[in-house]
Biopython code that builds the backbone (N, CA, C, O; Angstrom):
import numpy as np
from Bio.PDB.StructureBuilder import StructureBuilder

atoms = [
    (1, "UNK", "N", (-6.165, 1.167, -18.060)),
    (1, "UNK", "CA", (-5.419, 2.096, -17.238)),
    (1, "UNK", "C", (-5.243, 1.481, -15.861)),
    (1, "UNK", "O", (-6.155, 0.985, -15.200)),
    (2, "UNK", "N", (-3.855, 1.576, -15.469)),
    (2, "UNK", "CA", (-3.568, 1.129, -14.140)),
    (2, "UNK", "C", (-3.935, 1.524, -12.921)),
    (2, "UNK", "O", (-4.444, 1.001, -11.930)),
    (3, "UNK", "N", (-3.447, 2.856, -13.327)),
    (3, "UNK", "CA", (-3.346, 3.688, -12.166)),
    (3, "UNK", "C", (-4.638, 4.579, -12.044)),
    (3, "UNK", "O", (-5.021, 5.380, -12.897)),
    (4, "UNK", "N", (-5.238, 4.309, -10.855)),
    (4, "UNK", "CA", (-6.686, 5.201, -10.797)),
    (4, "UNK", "C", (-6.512, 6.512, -10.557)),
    (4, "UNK", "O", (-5.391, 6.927, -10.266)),
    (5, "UNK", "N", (-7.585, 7.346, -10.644)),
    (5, "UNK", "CA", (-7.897, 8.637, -11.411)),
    (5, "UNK", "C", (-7.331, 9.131, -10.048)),
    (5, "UNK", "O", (-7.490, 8.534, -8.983)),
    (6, "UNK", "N", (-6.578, 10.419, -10.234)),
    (6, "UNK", "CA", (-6.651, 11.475, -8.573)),
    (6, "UNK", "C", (-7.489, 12.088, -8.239)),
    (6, "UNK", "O", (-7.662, 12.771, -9.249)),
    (7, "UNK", "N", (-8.002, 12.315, -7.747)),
    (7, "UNK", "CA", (-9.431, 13.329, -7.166)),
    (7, "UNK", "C", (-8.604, 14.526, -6.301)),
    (7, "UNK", "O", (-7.629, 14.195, -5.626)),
    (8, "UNK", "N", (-9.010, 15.817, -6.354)),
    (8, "UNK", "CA", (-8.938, 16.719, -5.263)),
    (8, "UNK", "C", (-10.082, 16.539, -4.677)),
    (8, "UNK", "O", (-11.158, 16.144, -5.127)),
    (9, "UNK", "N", (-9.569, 17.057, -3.002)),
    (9, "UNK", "CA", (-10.806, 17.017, -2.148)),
    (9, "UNK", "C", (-10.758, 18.702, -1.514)),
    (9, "UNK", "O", (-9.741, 19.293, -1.149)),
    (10, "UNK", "N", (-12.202, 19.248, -1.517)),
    (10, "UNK", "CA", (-11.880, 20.854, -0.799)),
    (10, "UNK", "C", (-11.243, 20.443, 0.520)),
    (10, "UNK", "O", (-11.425, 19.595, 1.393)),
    (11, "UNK", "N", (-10.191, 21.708, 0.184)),
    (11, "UNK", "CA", (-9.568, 21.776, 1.643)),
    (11, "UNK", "C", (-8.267, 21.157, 2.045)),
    (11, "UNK", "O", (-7.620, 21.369, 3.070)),
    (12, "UNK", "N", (-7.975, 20.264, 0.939)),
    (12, "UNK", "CA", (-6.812, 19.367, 0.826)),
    (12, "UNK", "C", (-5.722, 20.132, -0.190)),
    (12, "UNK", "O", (-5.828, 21.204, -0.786)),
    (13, "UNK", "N", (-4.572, 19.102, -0.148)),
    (13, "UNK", "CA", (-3.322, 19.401, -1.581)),
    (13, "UNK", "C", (-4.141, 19.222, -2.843)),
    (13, "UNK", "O", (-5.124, 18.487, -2.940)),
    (14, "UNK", "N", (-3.663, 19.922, -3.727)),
    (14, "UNK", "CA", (-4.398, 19.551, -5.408)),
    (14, "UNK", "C", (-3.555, 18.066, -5.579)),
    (14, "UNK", "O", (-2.516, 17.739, -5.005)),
    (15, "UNK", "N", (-4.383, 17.265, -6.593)),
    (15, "UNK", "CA", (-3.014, 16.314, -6.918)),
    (15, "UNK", "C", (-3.565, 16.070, -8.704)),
    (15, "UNK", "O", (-4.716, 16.178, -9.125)),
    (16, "UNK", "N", (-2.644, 15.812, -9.282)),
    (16, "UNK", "CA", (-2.850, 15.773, -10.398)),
    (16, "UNK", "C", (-2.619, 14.281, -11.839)),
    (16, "UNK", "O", (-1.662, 13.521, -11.986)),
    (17, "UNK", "N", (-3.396, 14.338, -12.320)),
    (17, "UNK", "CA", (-3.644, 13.158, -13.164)),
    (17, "UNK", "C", (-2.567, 13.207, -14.336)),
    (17, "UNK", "O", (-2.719, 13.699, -15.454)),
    (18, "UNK", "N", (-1.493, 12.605, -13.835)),
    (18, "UNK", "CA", (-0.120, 12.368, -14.814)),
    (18, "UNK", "C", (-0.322, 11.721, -16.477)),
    (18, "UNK", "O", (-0.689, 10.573, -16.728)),
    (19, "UNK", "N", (-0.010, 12.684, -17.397)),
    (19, "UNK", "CA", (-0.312, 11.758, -18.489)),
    (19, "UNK", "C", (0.678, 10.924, -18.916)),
    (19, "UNK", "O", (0.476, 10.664, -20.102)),
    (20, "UNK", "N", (1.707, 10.357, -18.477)),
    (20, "UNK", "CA", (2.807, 9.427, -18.550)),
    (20, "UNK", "C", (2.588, 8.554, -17.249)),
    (20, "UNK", "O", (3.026, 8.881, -16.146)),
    (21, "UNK", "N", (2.008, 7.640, -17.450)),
    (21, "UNK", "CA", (1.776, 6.921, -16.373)),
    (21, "UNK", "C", (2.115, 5.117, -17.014)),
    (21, "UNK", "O", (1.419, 4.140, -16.739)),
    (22, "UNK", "N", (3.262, 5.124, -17.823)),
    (22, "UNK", "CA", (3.820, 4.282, -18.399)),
    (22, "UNK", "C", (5.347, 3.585, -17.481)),
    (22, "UNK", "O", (5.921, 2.516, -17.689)),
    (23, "UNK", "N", (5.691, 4.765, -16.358)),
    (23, "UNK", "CA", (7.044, 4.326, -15.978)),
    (23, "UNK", "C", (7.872, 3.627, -14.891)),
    (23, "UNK", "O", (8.455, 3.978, -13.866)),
    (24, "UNK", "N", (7.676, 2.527, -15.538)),
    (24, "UNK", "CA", (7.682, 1.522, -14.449)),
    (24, "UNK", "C", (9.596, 1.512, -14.459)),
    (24, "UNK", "O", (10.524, 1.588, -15.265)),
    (25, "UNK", "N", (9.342, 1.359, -12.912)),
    (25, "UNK", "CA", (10.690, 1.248, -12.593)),
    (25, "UNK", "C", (11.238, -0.176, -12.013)),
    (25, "UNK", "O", (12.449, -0.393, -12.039)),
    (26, "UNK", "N", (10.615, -0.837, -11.654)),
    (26, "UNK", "CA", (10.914, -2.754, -11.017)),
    (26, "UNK", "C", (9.596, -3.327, -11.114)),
    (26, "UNK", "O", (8.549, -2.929, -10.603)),
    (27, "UNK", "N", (9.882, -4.644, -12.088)),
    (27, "UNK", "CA", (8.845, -5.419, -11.800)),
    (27, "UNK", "C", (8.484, -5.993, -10.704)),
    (27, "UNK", "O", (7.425, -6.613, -10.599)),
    (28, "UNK", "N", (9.240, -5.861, -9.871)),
    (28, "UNK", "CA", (9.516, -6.595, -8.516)),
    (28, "UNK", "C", (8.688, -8.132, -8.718)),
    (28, "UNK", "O", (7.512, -8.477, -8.601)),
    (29, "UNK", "N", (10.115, -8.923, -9.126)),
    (29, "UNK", "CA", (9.955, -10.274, -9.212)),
    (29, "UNK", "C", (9.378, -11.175, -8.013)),
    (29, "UNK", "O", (8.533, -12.063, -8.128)),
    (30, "UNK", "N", (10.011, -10.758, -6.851)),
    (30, "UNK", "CA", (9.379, -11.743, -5.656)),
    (30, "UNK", "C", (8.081, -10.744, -5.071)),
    (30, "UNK", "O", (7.707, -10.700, -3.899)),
    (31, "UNK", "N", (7.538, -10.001, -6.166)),
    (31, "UNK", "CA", (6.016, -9.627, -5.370)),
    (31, "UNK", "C", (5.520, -10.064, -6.918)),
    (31, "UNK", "O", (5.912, -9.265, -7.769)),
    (32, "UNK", "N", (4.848, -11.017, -7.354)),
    (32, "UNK", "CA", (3.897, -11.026, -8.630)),
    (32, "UNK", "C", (2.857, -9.533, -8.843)),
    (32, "UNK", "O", (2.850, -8.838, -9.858)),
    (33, "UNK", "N", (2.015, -9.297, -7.577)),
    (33, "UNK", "CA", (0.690, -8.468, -7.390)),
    (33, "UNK", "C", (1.553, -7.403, -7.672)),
    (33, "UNK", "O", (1.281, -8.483, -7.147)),
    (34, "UNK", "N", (2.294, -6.469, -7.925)),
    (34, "UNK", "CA", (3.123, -5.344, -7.574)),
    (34, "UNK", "C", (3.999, -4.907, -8.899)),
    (34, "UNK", "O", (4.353, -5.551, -9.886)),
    (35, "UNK", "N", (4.164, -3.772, -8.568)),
    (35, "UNK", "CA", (5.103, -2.832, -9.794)),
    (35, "UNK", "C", (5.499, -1.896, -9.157)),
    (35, "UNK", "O", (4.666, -1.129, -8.673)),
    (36, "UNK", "N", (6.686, -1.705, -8.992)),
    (36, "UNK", "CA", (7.038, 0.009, -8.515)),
    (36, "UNK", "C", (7.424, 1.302, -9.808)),
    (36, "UNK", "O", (8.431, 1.393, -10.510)),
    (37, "UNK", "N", (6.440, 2.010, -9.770)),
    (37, "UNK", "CA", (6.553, 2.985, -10.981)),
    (37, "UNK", "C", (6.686, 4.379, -10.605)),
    (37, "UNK", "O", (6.392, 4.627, -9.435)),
    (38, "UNK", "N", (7.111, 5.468, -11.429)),
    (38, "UNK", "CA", (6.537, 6.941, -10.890)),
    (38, "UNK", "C", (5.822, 7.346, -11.025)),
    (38, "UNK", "O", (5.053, 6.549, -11.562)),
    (39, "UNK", "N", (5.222, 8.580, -10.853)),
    (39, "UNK", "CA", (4.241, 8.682, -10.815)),
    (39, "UNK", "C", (4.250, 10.333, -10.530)),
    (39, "UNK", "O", (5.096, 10.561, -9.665)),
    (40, "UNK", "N", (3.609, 11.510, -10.959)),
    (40, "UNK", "CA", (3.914, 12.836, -10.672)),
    (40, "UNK", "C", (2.560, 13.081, -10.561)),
    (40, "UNK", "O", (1.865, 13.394, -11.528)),
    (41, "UNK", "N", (2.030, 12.921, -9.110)),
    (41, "UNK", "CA", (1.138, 13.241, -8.734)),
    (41, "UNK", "C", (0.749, 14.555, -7.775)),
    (41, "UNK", "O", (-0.242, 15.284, -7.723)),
    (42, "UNK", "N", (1.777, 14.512, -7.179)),
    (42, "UNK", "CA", (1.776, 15.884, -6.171)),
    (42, "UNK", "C", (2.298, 17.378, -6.872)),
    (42, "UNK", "O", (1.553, 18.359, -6.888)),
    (43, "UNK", "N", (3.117, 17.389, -7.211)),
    (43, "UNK", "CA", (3.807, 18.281, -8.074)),
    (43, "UNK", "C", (4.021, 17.922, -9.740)),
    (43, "UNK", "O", (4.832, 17.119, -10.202)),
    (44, "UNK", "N", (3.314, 18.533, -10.284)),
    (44, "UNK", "CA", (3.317, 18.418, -11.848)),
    (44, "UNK", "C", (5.078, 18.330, -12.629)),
    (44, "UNK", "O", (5.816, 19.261, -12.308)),
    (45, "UNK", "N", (5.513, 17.538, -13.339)),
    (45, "UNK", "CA", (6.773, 16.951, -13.639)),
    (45, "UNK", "C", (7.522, 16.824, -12.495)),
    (45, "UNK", "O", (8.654, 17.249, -12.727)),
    (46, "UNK", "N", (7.424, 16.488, -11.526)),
    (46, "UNK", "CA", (8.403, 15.691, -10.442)),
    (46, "UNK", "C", (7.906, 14.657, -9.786)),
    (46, "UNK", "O", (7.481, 14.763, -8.636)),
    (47, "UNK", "N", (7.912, 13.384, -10.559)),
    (47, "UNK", "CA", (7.519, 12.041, -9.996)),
    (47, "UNK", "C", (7.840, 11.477, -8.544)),
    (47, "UNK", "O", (8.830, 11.139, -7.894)),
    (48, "UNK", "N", (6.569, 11.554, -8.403)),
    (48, "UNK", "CA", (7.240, 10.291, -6.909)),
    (48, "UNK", "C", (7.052, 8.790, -7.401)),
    (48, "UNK", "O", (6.521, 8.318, -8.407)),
    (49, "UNK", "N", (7.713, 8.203, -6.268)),
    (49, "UNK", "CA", (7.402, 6.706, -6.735)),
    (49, "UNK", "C", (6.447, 5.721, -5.550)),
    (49, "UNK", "O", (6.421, 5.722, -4.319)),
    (50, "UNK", "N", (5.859, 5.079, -6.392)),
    (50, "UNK", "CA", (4.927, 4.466, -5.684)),
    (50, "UNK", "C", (5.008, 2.449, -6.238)),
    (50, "UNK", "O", (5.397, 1.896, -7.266)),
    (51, "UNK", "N", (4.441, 1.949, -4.975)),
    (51, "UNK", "CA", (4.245, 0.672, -5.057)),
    (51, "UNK", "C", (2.536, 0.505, -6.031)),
    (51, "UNK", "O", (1.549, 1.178, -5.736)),
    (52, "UNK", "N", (2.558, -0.247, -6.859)),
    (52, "UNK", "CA", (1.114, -0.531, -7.138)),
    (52, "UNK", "C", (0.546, -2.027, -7.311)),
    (52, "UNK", "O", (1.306, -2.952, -7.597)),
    (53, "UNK", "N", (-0.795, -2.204, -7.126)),
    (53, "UNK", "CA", (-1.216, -3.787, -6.744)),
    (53, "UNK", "C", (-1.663, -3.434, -8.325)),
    (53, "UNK", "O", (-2.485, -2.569, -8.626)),
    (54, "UNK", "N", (-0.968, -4.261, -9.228)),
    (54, "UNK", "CA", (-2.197, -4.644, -10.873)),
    (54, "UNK", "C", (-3.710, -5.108, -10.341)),
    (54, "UNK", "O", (-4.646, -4.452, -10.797)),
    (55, "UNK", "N", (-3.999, -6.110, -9.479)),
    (55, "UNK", "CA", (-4.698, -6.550, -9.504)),
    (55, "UNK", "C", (-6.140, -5.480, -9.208)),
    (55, "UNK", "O", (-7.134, -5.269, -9.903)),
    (56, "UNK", "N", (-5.684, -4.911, -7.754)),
    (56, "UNK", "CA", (-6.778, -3.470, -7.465)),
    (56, "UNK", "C", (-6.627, -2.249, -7.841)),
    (56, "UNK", "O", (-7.300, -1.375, -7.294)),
    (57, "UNK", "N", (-5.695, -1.927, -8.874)),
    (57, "UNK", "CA", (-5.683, -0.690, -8.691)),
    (57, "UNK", "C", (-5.011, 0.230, -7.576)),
    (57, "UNK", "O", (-4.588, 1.309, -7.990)),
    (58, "UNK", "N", (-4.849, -0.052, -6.183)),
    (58, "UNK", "CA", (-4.338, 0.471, -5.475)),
    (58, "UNK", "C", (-2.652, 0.822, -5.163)),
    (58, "UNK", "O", (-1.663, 0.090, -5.135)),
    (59, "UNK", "N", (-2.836, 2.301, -4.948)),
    (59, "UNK", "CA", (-1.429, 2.960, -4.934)),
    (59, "UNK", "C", (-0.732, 3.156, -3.380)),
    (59, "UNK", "O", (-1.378, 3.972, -2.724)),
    (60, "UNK", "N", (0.205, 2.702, -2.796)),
    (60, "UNK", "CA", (0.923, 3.428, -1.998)),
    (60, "UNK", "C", (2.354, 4.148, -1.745)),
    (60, "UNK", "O", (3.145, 3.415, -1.153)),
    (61, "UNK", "N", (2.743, 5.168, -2.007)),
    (61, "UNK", "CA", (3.280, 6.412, -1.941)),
    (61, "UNK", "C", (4.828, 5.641, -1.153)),
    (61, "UNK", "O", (4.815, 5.526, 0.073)),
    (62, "UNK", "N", (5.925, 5.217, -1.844)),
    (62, "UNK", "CA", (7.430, 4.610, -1.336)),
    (62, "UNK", "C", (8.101, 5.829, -1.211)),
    (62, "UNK", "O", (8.331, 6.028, -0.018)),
    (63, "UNK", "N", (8.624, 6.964, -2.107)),
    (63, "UNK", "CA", (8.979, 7.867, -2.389)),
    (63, "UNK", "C", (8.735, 8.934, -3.055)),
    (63, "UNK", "O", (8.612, 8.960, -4.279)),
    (64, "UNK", "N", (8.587, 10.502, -1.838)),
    (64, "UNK", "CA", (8.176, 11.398, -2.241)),
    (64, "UNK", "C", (8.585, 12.446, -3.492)),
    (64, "UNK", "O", (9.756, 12.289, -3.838)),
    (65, "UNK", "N", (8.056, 13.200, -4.037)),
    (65, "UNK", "CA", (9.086, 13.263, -4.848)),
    (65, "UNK", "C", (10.486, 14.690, -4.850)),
    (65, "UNK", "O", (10.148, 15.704, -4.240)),
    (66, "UNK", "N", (11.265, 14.699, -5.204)),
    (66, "UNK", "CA", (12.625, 15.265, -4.937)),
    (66, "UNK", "C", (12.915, 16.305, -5.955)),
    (66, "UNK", "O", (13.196, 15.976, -7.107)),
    (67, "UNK", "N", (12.845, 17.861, -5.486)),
    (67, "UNK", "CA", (12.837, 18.976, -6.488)),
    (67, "UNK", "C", (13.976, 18.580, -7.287)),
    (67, "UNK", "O", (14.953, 17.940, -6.898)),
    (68, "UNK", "N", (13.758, 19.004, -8.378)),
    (68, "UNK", "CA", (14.900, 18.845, -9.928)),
    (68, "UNK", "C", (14.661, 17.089, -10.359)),
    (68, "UNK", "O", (14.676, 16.777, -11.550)),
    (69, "UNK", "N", (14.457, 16.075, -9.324)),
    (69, "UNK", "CA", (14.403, 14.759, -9.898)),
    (69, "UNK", "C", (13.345, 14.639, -11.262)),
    (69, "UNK", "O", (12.274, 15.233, -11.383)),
    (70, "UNK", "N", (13.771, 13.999, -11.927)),
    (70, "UNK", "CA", (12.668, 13.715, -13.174)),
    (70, "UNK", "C", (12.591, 12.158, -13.721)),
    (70, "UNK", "O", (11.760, 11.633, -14.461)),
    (71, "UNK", "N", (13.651, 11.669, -13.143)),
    (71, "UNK", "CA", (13.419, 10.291, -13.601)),
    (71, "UNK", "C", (14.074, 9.344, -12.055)),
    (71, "UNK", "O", (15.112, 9.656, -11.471)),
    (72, "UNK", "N", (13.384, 8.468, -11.758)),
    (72, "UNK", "CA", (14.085, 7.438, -10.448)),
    (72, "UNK", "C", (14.401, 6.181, -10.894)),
    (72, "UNK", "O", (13.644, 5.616, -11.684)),
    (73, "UNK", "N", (15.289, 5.720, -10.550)),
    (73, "UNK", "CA", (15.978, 4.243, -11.098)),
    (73, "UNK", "C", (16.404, 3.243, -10.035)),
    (73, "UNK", "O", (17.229, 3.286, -9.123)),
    (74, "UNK", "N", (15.440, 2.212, -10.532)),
    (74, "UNK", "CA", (15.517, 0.779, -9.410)),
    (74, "UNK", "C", (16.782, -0.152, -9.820)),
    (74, "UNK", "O", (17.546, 0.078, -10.758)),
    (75, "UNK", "N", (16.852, -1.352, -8.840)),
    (75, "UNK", "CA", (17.094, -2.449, -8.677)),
    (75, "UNK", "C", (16.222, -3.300, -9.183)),
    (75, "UNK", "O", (15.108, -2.953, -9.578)),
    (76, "UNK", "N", (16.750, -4.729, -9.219)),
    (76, "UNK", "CA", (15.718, -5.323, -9.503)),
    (76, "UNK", "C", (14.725, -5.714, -8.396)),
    (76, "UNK", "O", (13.559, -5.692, -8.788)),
    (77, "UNK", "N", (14.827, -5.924, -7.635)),
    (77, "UNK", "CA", (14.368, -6.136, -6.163)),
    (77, "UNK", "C", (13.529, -4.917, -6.032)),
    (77, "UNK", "O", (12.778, -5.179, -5.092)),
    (78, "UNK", "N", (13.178, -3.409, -6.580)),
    (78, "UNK", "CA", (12.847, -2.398, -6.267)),
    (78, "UNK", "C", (13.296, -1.739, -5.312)),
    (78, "UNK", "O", (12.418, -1.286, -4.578)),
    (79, "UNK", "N", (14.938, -1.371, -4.871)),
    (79, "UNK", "CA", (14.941, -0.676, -4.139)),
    (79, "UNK", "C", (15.810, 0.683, -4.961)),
    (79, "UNK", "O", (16.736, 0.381, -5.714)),
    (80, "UNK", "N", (15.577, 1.630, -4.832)),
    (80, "UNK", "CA", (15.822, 2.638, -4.931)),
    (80, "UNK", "C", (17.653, 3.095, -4.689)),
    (80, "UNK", "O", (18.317, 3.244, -3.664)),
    (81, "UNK", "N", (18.039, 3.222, -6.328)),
    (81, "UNK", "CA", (19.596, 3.849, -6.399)),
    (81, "UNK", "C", (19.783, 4.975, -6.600)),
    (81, "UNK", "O", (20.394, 5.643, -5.767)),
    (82, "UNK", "N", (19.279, 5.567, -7.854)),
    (82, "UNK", "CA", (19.613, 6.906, -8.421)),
    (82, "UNK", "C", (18.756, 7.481, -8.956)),
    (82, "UNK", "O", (17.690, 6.891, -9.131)),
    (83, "UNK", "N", (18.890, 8.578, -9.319)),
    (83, "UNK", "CA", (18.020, 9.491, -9.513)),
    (83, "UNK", "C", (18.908, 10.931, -10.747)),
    (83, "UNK", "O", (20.051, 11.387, -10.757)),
    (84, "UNK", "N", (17.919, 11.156, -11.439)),
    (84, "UNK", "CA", (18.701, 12.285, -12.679)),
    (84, "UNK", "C", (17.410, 13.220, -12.659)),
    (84, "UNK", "O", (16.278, 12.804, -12.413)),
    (85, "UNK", "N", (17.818, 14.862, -13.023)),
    (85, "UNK", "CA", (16.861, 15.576, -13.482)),
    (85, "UNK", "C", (17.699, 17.098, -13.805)),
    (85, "UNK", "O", (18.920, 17.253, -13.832)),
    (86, "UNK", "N", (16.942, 17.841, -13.968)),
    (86, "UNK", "CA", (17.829, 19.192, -14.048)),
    (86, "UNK", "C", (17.385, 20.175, -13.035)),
    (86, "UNK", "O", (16.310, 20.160, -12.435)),
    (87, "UNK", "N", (18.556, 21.218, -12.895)),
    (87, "UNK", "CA", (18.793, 22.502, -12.480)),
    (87, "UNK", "C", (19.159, 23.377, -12.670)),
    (87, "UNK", "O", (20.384, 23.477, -12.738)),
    (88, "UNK", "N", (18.245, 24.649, -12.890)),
    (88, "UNK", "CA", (18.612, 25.932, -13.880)),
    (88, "UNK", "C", (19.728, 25.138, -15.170)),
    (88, "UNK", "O", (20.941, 25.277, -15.328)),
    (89, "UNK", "N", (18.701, 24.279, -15.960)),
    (89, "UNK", "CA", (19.060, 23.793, -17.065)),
    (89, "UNK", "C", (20.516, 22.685, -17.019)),
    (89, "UNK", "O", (21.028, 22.127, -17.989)),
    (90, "UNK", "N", (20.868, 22.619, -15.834)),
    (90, "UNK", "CA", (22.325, 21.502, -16.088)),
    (90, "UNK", "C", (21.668, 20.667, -15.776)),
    (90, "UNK", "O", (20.506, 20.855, -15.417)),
    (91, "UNK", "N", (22.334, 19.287, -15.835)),
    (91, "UNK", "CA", (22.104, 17.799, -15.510)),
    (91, "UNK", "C", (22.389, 17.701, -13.872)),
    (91, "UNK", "O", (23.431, 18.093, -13.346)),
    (92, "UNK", "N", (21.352, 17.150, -13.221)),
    (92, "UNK", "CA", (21.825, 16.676, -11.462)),
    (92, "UNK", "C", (21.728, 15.081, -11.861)),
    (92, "UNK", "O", (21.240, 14.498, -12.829)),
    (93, "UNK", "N", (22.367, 14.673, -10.755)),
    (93, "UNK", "CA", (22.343, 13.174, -10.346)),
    (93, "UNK", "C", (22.277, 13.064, -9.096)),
    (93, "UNK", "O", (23.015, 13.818, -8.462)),
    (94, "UNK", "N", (21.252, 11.961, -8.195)),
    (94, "UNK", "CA", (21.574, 11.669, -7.283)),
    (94, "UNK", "C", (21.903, 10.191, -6.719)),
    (94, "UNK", "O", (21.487, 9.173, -7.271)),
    (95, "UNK", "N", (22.457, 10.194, -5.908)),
    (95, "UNK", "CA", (22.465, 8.215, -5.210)),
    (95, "UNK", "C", (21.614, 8.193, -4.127)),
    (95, "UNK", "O", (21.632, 9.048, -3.242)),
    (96, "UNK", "N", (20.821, 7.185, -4.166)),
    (96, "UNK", "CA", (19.401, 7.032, -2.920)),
    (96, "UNK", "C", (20.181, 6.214, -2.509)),
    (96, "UNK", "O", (20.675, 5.303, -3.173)),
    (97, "UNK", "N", (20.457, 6.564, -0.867)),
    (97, "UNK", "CA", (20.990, 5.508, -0.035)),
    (97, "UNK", "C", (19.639, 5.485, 1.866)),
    (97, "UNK", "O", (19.141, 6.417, 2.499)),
    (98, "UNK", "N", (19.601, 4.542, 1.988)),
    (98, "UNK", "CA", (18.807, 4.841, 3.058)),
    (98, "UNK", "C", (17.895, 5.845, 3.251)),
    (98, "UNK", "O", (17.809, 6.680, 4.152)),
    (99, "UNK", "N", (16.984, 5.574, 1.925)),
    (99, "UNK", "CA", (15.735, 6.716, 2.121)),
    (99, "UNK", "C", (15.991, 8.136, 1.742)),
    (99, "UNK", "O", (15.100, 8.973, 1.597)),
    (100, "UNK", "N", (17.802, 8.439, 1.527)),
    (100, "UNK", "CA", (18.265, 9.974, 1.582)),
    (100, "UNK", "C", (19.016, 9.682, 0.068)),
    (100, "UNK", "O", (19.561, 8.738, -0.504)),
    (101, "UNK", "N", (18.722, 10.956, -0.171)),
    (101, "UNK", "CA", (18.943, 11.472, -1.846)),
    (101, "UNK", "C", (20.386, 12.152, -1.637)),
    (101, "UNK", "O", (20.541, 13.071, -0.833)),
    (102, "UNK", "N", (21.528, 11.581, -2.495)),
    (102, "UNK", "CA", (22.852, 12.764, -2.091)),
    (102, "UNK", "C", (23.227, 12.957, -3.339)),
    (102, "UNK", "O", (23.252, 12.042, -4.162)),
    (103, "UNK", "N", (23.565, 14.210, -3.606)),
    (103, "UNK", "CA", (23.606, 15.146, -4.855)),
    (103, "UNK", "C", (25.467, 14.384, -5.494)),
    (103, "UNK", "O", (26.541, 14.363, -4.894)),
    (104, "UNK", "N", (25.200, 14.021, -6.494)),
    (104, "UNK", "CA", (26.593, 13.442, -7.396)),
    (104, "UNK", "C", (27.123, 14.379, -7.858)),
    (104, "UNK", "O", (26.370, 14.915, -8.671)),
    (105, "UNK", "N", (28.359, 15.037, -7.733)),
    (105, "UNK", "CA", (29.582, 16.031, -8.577)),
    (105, "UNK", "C", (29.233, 15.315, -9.640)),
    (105, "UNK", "O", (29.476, 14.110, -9.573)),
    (106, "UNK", "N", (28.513, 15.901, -11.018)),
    (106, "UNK", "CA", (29.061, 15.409, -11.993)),
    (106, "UNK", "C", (30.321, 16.569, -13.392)),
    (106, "UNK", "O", (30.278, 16.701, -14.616)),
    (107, "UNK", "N", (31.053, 17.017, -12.528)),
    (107, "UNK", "CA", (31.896, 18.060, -12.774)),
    (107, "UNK", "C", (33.026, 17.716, -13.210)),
    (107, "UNK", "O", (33.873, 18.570, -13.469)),
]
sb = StructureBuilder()
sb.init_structure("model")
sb.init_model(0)
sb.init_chain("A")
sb.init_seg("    ")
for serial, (resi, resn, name, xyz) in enumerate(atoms, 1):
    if name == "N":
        sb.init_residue(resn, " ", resi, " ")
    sb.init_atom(name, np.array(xyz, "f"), 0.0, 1.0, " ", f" {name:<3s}", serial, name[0])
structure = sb.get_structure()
């Protein structure tokens, strides 16, 4: 297992131990140590995405995660394009441009 266990701490956010922790989104070729994957740790089915070191185990938090998103989609480089999930049951799409999520007409 890659990704280490979440702990709650009293007094803090709950965070929760994702059982799909398979979804890697960029190998990110010019980092060997590294993978950018999701990860639905804060909110149960809405992945954020995070950078991770294979080597330690250690996670840090790239992108939070985005109500209705359910799946995030890289570059190869790992940077962040699009994004799909639902709302009151239809299909959303979004385009990640500069850190900001913008909702796609798909109408």
């Amino acid at each position: 297992q890659l990704v280490p266990e979440a702990r709650s701490s009293v007094g803090r956010d709950l965070v929760w131990n994702d059982q799909r922790q398979d979804e890697i989104l960029s190998w990110l070729p010019d980092d060997p140590e590294h993978l950018l994957i999701q990860l639905a740790r804060e909110e149960p089915g809405s992945p954020s995405v995070y950078r991770l070191n294979i080597y330690t185990n250690r996670l840090s938090r790239v992108r939070r995660f985005h109500s209705g998103v359910s799946r995030w989609y890289a570059d190869q480089q790992g940077t962040l394009r699009f994004a799909t999930g639902y709302r009151d049951h239809q299909p959303i799409a979004y385009a990640v441009r500069n850190r900001q999520a913008f909702e796609i007409d798909l109408t």
